[in-house]
NULO-553252 format. One line per field, with one value per residue (C-alpha): x, y, z. Coordinates in steps of 0.02 Angstrom, whole numbers. Example, Ala and Ser with C-alpha at 12.3 -4.5 7.8 and 13.67 -1.06 7.14 Angstrom:
REM NULO-553252
x = [615 | 684]
y = [-225 | -53]
z = [390 | 357]
***
This chain:
REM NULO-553252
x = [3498 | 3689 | 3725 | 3903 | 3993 | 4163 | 4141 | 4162 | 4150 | 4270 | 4297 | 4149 | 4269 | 4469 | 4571 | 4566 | 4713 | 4776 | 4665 | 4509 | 4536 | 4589 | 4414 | 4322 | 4393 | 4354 | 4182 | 4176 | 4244 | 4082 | 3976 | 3948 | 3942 | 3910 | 4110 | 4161 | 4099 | 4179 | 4334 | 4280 | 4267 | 4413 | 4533 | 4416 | 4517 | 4677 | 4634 | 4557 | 4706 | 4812 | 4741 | 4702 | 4881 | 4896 | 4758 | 4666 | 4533 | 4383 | 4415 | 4477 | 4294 | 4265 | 4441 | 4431 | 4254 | 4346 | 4474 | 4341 | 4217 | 4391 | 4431 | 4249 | 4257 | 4425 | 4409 | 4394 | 4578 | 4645 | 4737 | 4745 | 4953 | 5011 | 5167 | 5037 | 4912 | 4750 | 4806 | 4957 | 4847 | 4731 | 4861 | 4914 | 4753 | 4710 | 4910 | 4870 | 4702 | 4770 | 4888 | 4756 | 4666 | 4822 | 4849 | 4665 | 4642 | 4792 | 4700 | 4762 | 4911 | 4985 | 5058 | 4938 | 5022 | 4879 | 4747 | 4626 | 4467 | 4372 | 4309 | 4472 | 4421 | 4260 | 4385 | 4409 | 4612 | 4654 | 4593 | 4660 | 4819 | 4794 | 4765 | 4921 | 5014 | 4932 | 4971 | 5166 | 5178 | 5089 | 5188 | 5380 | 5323 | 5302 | 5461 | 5540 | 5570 | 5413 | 5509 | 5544 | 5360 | 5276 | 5358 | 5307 | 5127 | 5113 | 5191 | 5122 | 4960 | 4910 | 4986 | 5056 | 5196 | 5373 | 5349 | 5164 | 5222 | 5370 | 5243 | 5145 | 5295 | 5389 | 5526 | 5616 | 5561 | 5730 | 5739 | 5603 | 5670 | 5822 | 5713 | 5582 | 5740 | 5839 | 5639 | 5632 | 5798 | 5767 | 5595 | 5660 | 5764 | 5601 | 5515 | 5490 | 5638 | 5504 | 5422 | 5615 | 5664 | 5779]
y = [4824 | 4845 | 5035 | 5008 | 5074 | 4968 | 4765 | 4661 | 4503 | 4375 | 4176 | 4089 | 3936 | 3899 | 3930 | 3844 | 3697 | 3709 | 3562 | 3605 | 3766 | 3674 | 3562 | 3730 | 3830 | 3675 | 3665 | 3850 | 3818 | 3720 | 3858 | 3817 | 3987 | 3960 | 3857 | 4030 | 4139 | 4015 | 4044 | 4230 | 4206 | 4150 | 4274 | 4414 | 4492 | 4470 | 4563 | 4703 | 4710 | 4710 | 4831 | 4964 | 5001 | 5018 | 5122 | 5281 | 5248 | 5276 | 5184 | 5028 | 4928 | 4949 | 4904 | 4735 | 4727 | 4733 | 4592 | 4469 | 4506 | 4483 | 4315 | 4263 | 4309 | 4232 | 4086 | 3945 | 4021 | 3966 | 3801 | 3709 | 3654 | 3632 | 3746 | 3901 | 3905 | 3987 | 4146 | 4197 | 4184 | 4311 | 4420 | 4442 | 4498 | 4605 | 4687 | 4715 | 4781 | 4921 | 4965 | 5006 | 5110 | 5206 | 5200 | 5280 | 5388 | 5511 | 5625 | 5541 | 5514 | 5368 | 5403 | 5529 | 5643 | 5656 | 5519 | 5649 | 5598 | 5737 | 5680 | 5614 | 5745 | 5635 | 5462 | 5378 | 5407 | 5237 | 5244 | 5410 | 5335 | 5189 | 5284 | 5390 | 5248 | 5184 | 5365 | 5345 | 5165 | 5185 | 5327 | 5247 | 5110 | 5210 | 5266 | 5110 | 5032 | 4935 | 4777 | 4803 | 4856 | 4711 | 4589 | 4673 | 4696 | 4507 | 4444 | 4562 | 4654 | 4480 | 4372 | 4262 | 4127 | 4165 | 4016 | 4106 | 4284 | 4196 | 4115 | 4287 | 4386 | 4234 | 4234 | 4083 | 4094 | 4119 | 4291 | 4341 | 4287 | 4399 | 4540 | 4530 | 4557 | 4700 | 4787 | 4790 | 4853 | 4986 | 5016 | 5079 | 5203 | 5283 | 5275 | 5382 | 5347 | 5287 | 5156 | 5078 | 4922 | 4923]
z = [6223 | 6244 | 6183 | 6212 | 6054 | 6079 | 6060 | 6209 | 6134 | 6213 | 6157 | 6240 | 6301 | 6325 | 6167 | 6019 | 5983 | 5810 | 5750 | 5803 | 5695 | 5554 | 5560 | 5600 | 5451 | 5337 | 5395 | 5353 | 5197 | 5175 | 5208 | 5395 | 5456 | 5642 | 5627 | 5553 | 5707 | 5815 | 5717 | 5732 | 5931 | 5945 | 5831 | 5887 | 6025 | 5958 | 5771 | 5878 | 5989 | 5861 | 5733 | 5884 | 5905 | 5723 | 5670 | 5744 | 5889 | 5770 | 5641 | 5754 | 5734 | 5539 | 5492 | 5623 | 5552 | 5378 | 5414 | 5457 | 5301 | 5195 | 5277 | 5258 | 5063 | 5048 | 5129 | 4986 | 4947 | 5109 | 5091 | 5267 | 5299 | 5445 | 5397 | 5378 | 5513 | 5505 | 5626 | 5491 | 5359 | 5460 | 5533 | 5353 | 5287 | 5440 | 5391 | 5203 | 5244 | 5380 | 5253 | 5117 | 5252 | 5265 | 5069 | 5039 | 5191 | 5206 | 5298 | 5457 | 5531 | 5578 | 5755 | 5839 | 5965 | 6077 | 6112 | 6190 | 6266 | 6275 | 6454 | 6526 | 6668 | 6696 | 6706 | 6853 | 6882 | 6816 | 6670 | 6652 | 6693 | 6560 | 6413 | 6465 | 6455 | 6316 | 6223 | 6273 | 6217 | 6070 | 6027 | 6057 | 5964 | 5814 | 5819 | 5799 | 5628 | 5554 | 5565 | 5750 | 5765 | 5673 | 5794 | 5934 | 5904 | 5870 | 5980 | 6126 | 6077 | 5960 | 6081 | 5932 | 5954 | 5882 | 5754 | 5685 | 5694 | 5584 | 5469 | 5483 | 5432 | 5325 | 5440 | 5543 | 5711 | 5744 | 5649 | 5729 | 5923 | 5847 | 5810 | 5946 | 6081 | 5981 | 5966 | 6152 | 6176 | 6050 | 6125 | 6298 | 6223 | 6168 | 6340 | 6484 | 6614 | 6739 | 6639 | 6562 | 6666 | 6815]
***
């Protein structure tokens, strides 16, 4: 049995087109709940992504955990259109829901100073040298405005379109092309010399 505390679950085939999860969620809609945890499959990676640059380390799996039992329970309330796929519907319950952690649990903070792994000495180098990175990303993006910082995670850590992170964040895709750009230029002003482009 895998003891492995952090998920490793990745979609079993190629990514799903936009129709096939439109027939999936309907079929889930129904009840089927093997279409669901294909649905789940396939949005698994990018949720987790997603919500583990936004939230603290350890509570990463419940919240992601959280998003999916929400979407399961509000499913019937989803209305397939092609103008709001699936994904922004998620995206926007996996938002509201890392907010209420934040709402409810003030004992942490939102941008951590230190990531520390109390066995980073035990790490081979590059992973030491990931979650350094990790630690100095993490932290210039939460200096940026929320705005700036929404896009970004979307587009990059959920590896969302412009045109869903618009329908995520009601925006035209070409607000959010606007947005995504001046975020990046803002971003390097917050980064280590060494790691802003030439």
């Amino acid at each position: 049995m895998n003891q492995n505390p952090r998920p490793q679950r990745e979609p079993p085939r190629g990514p799903l087109r936009e129709e096939e999860i439109r027939a999936l969620v309907a079929q889930a809609q129904e009840g089927d709940t093997e279409a669901f945890g294909q649905v789940y499959d396939h949005f698994f990676l990018p949720i987790y992504r997603y919500t583990a640059f936004r939230a603290p380390e350890e509570l990463t799996e419940d919240l992601v955990s959280e998003v999916f039992v929400k979407a399961w329970e509000k499913l019937y309330s989803y209305k397939i259109r092609k103008d709001v796929p699936f994904g922004a519907w998620l995206f926007r319950i996996a938002r509201h829901t890392i907010v209420d952690a934040y709402r409810t649990q003030r004992s942490f903070d939102e941008v951590p100073e230190e990531l520390a792994d109390p066995d980073h000495l035990n790490a081979a180098d590059a992973l030491a040298k990931q979650k350094d990175l990790l630690r100095i990303v993490r932290h210039a993006l939460w200096q940026l405005p929320r705005r700036y910082r929404e896009v970004l995670l979307l587009s990059y850590m959920a590896n969302l379109s412009h045109e869903d992170v618009a329908k995520t964040l009601r925006l035209t895709a070409g607000a959010v092309r606007i947005l995504k750009f001046r975020a990046l230029r803002k971003l390097q002003e917050y980064l280590p010399s060494e790691y802003k482009e030439a």
